[in-house]
VMD Tcl script that draws the C-alpha trace (Angstrom):
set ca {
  {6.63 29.51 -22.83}
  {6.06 26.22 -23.90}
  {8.68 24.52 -22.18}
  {7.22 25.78 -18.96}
  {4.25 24.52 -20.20}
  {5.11 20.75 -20.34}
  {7.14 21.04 -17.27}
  {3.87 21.70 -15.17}
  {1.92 19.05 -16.83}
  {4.78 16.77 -16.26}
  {4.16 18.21 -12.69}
  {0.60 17.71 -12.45}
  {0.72 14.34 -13.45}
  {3.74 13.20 -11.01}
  {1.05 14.78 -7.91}
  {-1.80 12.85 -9.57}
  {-0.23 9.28 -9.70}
  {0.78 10.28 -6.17}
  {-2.44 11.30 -5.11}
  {-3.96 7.55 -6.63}
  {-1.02 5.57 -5.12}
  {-1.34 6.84 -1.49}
  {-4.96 6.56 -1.79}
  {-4.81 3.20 -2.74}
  {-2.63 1.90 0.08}
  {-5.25 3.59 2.51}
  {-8.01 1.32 1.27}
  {-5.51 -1.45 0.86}
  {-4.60 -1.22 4.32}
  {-8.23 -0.92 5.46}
  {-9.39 -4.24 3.75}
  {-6.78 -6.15 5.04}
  {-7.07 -4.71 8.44}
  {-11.15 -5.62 8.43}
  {-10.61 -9.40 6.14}
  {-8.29 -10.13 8.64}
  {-9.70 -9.37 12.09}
  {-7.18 -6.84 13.22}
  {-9.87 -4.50 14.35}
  {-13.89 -5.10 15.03}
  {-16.05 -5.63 12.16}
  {-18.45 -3.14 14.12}
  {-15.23 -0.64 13.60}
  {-15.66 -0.12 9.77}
  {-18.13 1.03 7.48}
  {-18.98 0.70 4.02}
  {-17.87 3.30 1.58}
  {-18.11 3.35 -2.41}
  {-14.85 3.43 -4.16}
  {-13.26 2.43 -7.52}
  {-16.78 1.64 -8.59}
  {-17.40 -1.10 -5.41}
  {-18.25 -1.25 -1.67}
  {-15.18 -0.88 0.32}
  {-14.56 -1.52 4.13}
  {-13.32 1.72 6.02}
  {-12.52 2.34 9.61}
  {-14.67 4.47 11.42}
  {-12.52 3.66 14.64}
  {-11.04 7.36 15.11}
  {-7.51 6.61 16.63}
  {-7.06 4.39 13.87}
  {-8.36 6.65 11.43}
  {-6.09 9.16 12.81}
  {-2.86 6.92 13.20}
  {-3.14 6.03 9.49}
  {-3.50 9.64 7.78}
  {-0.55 10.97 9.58}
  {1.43 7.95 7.67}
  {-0.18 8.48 4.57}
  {0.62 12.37 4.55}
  {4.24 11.47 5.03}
  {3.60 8.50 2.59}
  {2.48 11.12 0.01}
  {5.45 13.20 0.71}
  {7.84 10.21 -0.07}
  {6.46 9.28 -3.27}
  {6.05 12.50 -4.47}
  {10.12 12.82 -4.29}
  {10.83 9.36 -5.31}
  {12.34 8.37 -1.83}
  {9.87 5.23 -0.99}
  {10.73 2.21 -2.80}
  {8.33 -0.35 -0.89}
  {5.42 -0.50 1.78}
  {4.80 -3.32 4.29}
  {2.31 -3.81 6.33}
  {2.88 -6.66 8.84}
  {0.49 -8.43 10.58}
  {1.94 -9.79 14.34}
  {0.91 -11.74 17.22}
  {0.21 -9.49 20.28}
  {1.01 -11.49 22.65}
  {4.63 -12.36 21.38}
  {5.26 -9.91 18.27}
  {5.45 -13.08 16.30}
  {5.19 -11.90 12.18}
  {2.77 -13.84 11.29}
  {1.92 -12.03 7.43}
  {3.68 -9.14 5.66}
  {1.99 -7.52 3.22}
  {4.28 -5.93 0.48}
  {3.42 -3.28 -1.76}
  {6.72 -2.30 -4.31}
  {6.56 1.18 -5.65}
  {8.08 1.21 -9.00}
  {8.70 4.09 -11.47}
  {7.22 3.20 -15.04}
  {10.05 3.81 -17.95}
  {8.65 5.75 -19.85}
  {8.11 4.05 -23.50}
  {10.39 6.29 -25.86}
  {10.49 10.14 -25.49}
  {9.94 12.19 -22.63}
  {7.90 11.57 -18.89}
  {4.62 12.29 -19.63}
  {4.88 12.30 -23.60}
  {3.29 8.50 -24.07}
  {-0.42 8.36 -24.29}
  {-1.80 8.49 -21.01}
  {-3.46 5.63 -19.39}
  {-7.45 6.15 -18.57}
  {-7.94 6.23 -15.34}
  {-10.80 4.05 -15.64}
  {-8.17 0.98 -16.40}
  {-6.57 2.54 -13.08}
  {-9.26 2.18 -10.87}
  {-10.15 -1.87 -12.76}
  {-6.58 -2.37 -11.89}
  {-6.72 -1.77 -8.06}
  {-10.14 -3.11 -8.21}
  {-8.48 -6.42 -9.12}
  {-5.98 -5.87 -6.24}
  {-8.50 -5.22 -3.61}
  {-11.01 -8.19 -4.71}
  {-8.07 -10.12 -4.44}
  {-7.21 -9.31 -1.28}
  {-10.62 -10.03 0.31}
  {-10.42 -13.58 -1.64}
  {-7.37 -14.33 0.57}
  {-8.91 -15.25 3.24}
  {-10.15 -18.18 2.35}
  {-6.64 -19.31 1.40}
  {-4.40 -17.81 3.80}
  {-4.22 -19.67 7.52}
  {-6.77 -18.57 10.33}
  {-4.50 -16.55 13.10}
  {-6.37 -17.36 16.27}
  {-4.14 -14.98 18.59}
  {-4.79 -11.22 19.76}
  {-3.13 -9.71 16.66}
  {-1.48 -6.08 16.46}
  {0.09 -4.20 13.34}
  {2.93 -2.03 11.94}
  {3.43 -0.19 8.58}
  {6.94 -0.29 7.70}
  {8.41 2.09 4.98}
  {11.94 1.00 3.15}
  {12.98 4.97 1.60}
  {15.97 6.18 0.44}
  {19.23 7.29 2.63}
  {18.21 10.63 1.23}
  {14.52 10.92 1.98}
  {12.98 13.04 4.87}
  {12.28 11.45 7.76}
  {10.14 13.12 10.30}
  {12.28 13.00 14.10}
  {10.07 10.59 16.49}
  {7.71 9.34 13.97}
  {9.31 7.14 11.91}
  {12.43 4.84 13.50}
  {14.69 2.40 12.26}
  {13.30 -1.31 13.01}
  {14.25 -4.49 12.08}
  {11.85 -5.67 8.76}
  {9.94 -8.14 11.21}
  {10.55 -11.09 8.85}
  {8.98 -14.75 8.96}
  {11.67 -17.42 9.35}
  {12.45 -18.76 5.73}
  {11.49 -22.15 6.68}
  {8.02 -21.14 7.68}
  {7.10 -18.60 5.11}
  {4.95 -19.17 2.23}
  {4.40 -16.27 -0.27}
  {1.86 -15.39 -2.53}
  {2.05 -12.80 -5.65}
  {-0.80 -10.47 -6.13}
  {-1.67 -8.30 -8.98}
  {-0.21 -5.11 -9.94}
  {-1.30 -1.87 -10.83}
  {0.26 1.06 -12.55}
  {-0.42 4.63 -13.76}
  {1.87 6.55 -16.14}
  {4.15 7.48 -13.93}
  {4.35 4.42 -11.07}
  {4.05 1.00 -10.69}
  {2.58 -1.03 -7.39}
  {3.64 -4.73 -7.44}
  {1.80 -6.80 -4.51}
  {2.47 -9.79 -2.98}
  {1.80 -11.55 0.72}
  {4.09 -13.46 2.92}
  {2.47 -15.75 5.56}
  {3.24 -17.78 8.16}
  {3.21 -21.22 7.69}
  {3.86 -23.80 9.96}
  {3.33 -28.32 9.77}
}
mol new
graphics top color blue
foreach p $ca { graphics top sphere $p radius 0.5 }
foreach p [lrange $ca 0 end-1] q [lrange $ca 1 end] { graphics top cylinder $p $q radius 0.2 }
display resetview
């Protein structure tokens, strides 16, 4: 039995790190989306999370549009298949990149022993972690350059050859890069739980 036993915990765990990761990159998204004037102000509303006021949409095609990538989000991490998220930020007008937001999914090596056999982190230092992230994110603006056009965005998901890939949802697309020369990047913090690691950082662009 007891071999069973740690296999479901080992289970259990892998779903709950999943669970915080996806959840994550939905209010991730969301602040970025409201901090940088993608949508209405007068579309979001104020929710409590990780122990702070977060920014949510309340616009219901948006709301929509982003849980039917998160489900499939969920589904990706959960087998391992999703190595990094992007969401990038683009000019309507001309689908000019103008910011990429890059969220690496990493899995943590586990220190000596088995998955799951280290001493769990608390989830309290979880939830500081993306606290950190988001706060961060909101203090961008202030730093990152005002984008004065109509703007538009995509989420782009770079998975495995083997993973899943719902027919007509997802397609293949070019990674919507800025230009070397006029691309300035910025690192962000990181957060991890026992199982994965999210490494941040922002690509803008930026232009004499």
């Amino acid at each position: 039995m007891p071999p069973t036993k740690q296999t479901t915990r080992q289970a259990i765990t892998l779903k709950g790190s999943t669970a915080l990761v996806t959840e994550f990159f939905k209010y991730a998204v969301n602040t970025i989306l409201f901090q940088r004037e993608v949508y209405p102000s007068d579309d979001f509303h104020m929710v409590k999370k990780y122990g702070q006021v977060v920014l949510v949409t309340q616009d219901l095609a948006l709301e929509n549009y982003l849980e039917k990538i998160l489900k499939q989000v969920q589904k990706w991490i959960l087998t391992g298949s999703v190595t990094q998220l992007v969401l990038v930020i683009l000019a309507k007008e001309t689908r000019t990149a103008l910011e990429r937001w890059v969220f690496d999914i990493k899995l943590v090596e586990p220190v000596g022993g088995e998955p799951g056999e280290s001493s769990s982190k608390p989830e309290t230092e979880i939830q500081s972690e993306i606290r950190a992230i988001l706060k961060q994110i909101v203090s961008m603006v202030t730093f990152l350059p005002v984008m004065q056009e109509e703007k538009v965005f995509n989420i782009l998901a770079y998975t495995s050859d083997s993973a899943d890939v719902p027919v007509g949802e997802w397609i293949d697309t070019d990674p919507l890069a800025i230009e070397a020369g006029k691309s300035q990047q910025v690192k962000l913090r990181s957060f991890s739980t026992d199982i994965h690691r999210i490494e941040a950082m922002v690509a803008y662009r930026y232009e004499e």
